[in-house]
C-alpha positions as CSV (number, residue, x, y, z in Angstrom):
1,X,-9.5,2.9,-18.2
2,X,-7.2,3.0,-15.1
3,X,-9.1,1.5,-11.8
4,X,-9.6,3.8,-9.0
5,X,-10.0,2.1,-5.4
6,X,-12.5,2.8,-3.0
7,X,-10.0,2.1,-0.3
8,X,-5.8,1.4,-0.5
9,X,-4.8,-1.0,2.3
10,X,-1.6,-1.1,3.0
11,X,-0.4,-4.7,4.1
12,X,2.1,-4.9,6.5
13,X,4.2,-7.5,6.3
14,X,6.2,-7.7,3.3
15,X,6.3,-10.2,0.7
16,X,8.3,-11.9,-2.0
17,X,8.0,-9.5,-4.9
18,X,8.4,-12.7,-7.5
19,X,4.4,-13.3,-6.0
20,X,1.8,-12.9,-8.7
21,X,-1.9,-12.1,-8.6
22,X,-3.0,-15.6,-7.6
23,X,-0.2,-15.7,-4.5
24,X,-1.2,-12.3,-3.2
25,X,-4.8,-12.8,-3.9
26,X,-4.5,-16.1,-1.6
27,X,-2.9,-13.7,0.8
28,X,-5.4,-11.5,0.8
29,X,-8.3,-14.1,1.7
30,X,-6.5,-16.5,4.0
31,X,-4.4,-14.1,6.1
32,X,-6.4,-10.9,6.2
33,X,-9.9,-12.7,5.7
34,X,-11.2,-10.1,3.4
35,X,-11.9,-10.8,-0.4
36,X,-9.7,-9.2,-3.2
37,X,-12.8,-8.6,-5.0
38,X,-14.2,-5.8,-2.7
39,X,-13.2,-2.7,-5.0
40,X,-10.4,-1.9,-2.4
41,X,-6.4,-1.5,-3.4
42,X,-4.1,-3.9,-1.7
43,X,-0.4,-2.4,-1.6
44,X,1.9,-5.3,-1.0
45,X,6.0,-4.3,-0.4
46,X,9.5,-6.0,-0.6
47,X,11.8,-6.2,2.6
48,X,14.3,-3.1,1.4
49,X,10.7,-1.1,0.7
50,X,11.9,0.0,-2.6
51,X,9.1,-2.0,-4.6
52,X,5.9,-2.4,-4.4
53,X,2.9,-4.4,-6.0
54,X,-0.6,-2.9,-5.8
55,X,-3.7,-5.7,-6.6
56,X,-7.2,-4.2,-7.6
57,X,-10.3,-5.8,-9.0
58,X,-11.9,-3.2,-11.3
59,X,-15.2,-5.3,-11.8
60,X,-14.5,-7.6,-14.6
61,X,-10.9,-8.2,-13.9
62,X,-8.0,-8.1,-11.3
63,X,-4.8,-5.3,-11.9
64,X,-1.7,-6.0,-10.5
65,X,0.6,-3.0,-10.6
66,X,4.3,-2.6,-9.4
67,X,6.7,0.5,-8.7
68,X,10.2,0.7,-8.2
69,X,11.9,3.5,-6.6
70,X,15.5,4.1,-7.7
71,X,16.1,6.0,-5.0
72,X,14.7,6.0,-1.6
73,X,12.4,3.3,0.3
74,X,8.7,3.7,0.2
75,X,7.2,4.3,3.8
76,X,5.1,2.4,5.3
77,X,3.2,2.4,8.6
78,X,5.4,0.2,11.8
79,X,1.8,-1.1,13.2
80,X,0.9,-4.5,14.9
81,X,-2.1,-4.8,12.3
82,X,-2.1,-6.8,9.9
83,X,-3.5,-4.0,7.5
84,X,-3.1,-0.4,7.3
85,X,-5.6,2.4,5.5
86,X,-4.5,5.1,3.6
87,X,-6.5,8.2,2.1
88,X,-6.2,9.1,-1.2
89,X,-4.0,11.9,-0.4
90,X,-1.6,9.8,2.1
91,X,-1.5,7.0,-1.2
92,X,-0.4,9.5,-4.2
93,X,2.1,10.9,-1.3
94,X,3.6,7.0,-0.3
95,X,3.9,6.0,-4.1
96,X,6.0,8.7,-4.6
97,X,8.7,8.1,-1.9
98,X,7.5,11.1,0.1
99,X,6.7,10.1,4.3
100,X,3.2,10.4,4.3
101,X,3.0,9.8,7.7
102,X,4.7,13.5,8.4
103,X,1.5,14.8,6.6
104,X,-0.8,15.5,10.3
105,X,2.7,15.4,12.3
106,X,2.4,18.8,15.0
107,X,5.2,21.4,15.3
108,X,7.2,21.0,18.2
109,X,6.1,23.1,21.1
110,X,9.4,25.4,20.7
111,X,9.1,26.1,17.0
112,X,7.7,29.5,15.8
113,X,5.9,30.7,13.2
């Protein structure tokens, strides 16, 4: 049985993708002051935004997941929080390489439909 989150938190900054559960569990409580254990997702990415490492605690246990893309860079938010929140439908877009953040973007004012 597959975890699902309550909540996927994006964290900003990226990290060393060599970083295991215990590291970006640490990270979690020390820098973001929230507890790993609160049945939200933490997405964690590398500088070039190709990986990334998602930790969830399902209730008896913590996940740690990673992706690769082969192509492509994962998107992520250019915010001065430390965290960012994602819906389910803006996660299933970023973990497959799509811009999720052009999912609400407007039309231009000159474009026609």
């Amino acid at each position: 049985m597959t975890p699902t989150p309550h909540q996927v938190w994006l964290v900003v900054e990226p990290v060393d993708m060599r970083t295991g559960i215990d590291g970006l569990s640490q990270k979690i409580q020390n820098t973001l002051g929230r507890t790993p254990c609160d049945g939200s997702a933490y997405a964690f990415r590398n500088k070039r935004q190709q990986r990334l490492k998602l930790l969830i605690w399902d209730g008896t246990g913590v996940w740690l997941c990673q992706r690769r893309l082969h192509r492509g860079q994962f998107k992520w938010p250019d915010c001065n929080t430390p965290t960012h929140g994602l819906t389910a439908e803006e996660w299933a877009w970023l973990i497959t390489g799509v811009d999720w953040q052009r999912l609400n973007a407007t039309p231009h004012s000159h474009w026609q439909v």
